[in-house]
Every structure is written in structure tokens, then in C-alpha cells.
C-alpha positions as a printed Julia matrix, in Angstrom:
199×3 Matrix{Float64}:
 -10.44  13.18  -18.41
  -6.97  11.3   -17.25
  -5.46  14.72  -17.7
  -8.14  16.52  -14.88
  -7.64  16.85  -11.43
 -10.01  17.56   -8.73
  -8.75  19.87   -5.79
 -10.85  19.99   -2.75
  -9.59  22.99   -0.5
  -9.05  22.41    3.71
 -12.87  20.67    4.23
 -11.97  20.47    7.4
 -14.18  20.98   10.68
 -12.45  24.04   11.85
 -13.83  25.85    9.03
 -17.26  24.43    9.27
 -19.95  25.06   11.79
 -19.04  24.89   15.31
 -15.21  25.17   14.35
 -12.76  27.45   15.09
 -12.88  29.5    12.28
 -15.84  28.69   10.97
 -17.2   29.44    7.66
 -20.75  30.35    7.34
 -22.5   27.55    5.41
 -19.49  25.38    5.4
 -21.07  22.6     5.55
 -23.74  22.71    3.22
 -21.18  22.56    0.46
 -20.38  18.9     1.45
 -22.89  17.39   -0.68
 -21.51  18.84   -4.1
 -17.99  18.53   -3.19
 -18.9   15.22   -2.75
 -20.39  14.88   -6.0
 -17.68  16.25   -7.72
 -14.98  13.9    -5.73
 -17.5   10.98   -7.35
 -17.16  12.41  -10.91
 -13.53  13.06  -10.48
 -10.89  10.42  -12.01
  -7.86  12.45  -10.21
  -8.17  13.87   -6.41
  -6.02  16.32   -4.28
  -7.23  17.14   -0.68
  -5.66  20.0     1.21
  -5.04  20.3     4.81
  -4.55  23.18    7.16
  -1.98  21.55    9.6
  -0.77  24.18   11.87
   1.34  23.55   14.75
   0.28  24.74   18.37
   1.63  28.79   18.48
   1.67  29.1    14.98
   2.73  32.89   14.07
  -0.62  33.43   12.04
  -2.64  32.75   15.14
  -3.35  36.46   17.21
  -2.78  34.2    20.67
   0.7   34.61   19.71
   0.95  38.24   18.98
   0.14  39.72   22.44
  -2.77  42.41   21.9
  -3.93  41.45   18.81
  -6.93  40.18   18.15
  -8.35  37.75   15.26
  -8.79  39.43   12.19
  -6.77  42.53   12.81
  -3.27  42.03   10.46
   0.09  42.23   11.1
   3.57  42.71    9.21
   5.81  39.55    8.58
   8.83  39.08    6.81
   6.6   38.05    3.59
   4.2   40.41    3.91
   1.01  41.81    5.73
  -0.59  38.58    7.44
  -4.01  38.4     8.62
  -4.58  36.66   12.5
  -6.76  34.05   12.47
  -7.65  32.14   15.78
  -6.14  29.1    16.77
  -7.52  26.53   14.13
  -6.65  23.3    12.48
  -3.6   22.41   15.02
  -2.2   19.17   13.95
  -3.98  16.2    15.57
  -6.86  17.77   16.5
 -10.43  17.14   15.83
 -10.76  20.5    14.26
  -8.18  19.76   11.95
 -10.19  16.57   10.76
 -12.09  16.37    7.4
 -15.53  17.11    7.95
 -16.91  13.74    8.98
 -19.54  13.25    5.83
 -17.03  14.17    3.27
 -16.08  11.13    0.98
 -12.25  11.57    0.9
 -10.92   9.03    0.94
 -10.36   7.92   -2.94
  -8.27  11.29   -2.86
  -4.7   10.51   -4.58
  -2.98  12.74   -2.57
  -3.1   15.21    0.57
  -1.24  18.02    0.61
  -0.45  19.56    4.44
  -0.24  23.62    4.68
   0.48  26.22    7.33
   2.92  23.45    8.94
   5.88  25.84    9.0
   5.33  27.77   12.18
   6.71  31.19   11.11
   4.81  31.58    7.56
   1.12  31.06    6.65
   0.06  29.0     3.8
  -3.29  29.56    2.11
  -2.16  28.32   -1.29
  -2.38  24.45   -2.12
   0.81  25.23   -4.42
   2.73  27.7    -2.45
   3.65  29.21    0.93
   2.27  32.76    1.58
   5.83  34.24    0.55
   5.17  32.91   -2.52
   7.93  31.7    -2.99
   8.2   28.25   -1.01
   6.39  25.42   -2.66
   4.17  23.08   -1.32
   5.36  20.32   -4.68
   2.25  20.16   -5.73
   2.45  21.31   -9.5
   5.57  19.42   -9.95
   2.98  16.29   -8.33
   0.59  17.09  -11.18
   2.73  17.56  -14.24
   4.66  14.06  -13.02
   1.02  12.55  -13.59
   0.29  14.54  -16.52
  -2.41  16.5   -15.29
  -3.02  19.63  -17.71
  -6.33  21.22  -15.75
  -7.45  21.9   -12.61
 -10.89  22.02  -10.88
 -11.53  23.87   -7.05
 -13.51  23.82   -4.3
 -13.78  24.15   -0.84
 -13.2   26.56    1.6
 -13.01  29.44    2.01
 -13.57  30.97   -1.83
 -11.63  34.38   -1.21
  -8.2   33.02    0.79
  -7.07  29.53    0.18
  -9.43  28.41   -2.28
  -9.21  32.18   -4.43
  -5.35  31.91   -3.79
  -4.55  28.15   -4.96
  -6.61  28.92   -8.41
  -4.37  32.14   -8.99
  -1.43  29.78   -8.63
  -2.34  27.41  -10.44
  -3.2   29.27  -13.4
   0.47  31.07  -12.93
   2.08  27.76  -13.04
   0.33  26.98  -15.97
  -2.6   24.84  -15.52
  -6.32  25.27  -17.02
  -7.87  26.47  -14.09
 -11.47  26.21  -12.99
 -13.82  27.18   -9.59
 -17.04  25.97   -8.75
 -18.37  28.67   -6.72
 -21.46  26.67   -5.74
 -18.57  24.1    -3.99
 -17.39  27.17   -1.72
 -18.57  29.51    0.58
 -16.45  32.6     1.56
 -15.43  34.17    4.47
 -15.72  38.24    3.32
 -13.65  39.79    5.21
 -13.65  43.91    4.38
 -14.97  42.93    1.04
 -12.12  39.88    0.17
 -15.15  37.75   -1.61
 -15.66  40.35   -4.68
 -12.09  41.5    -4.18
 -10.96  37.63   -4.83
 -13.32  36.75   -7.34
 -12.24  39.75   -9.59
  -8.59  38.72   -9.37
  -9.57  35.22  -10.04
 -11.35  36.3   -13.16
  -9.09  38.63  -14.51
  -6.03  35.78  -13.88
  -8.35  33.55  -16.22
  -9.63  31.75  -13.7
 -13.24  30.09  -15.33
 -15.78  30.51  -12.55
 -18.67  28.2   -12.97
């Protein structure tokens, strides 16, 4: 098991209940991520950590609204409201969640002019966040997810991770999704058919 890491995906309290961006059921997952955490001998938290006026927020793009999308240099970007600013409560892991054994936090979304969903890269895909060079330095060979939300950052750090070469598994019943214009089978297909295991 010294070879198996644990990576629990932005539990933070924008994305649960009464957040900013809230996931439905967010929080119910708490319990079995925290189970996992306790079964876990390696553990990676990410962290949304956006600064205030962050180009993936619509407030920034005047007359968009959340969820609408717009071009960027990397590619089509979805607007999201303004969630998980740095320092802010909303940006907090969710107050019951049993963190802190985790080895190592990894901060995302930090640059202000590119989104970050991925816990190994930025959304151009091309910027990384040094996480697999983190996990092949400890000698970590496979990979375990949860967290939110199953079809962006979660769905999008497991494709990674299997392209940079790591045995790759989800626990779907440690997510919840957000579905937006069908992204939660969309995601889950990609995810399986990039040999992601989905248990």
C-alpha cells in the first residue's frame, strides 16, 4: 500500500451546501471521504484558491452570466461565480472533513488569467501543478479520487493522471457531480474509456 495515494478533490465549502457554487449533496460525501482519508497511508488534498477577479469568474466578463462559456487563449472556459477566493471562508475545507493527516495540498486556479480544474495540470494543459513529479519522488505508482465535483476537477485530474502514467481509480460514491448540459455521463465515459476504474 506504500505505493497508493489518496487524492481528495477541492472539499471545500464553496462547493458544498450554502456555498458559492454549490454542489448538490456535497456534503453528504464527507463521511466516506473521510473513511477513505482513514484507510489511506498516502494523502493529497486539492484546493481551489482563486484570487479576487479571477478571469473564470462571469463578474469579470461584463454580460455574462455563470454558466454561459467563453473563449480564452487555452480554450472554451466555462464562468463560474465568484468561489473559493483565497482567504475566504468559502475557500475553507468543509469543517467535518478530517484533513489534516493529508501529506500534501496542492493550490489551483491561483493564476488569475487560466482556470485549473486538474490536480496535475492547468486548464491549457500544459502548465503543471508538480504534482506527478511529487508522487513519483515518493514512489507512488496508483492513484485513488474523490471529491468534488465528479465531471470537472475530479473527472479531469483522473484523465491526467492516467496520461501521466499512474493506475488510476474513482470512487463515485465519494463524489457528487455538477451536470451541466449532460458533463456527468459525458465525463464518466471519457474517464472509462481513458482506463479510468470506476468503483
Amino acid at each position: 500500500m506504500a505505493d497508493e495515494a489518496l487524492i481528495v478533490i477541492d472539499m471545500q465549502n464553496d462547493f458544498c451546501p450554502g456555498g458559492a457554487l454549490a454542489v448538490e449533496g456535497g456534503d453528504e460525501i464527507v463521511p466516506a471521504v473521510n473513511r477513505l482519508i482513514d484507510a489511506s497511508p498516502h494523502v493529497v488534498l486539492t484546493q481551489d484558491w482563486h484570487p479576487a477577479g479571477h478571469s473564470s469568474f462571469a463578474s469579470t466578463h461584463p454580460g455574462k452570466a455563470p454558466f454561459q462559456t467563453v473563449a480564452m487563449p487555452y480554450g472554451e472556459q466555462t464562468l463560474w461565480p465568484e468561489h473559493c477566493v483565497q482567504g475566504s471562508a468559502g475557500a475553507d475545507f468543509h469543517p467535518s472533513l478530517r484533513w489534516t493527516s493529508a501529506e500534501l495540498v496542492i493550490r489551483k486556479g491561483f493564476r488569475r488569467e487560466i482556470d485549473s480544474y486538474s490536480a496535475f495540470f492547468e486548464n491549457d494543459h500544459r502548465t503543471p501543478t508538480g504534482l506527478a513529479g511529487y508522487l513519483r519522488e515518493r514512489g507512488i505508482k496508483s492513484v485513488t479520487l474523490c471529491g468534488l465535483a465528479t465531471d470537472f476537477c475530479v473527472a479531469f485530474s483522473a484523465l491526467d493522471a492516467v496520461a501521466k502514467g499512474f493506475s488510476t481509480s474513482v470512487v463515485l460514491g465519494a463524489c457528487r457531480g455538477i451536470d451541466l448540459n449532460g458533463s456527468l455521463a459525458a465525463m464518466t465515459l471519457r474517464m472509462r474509456d481513458a482506463g479510468v476504474r470506476l468503483i
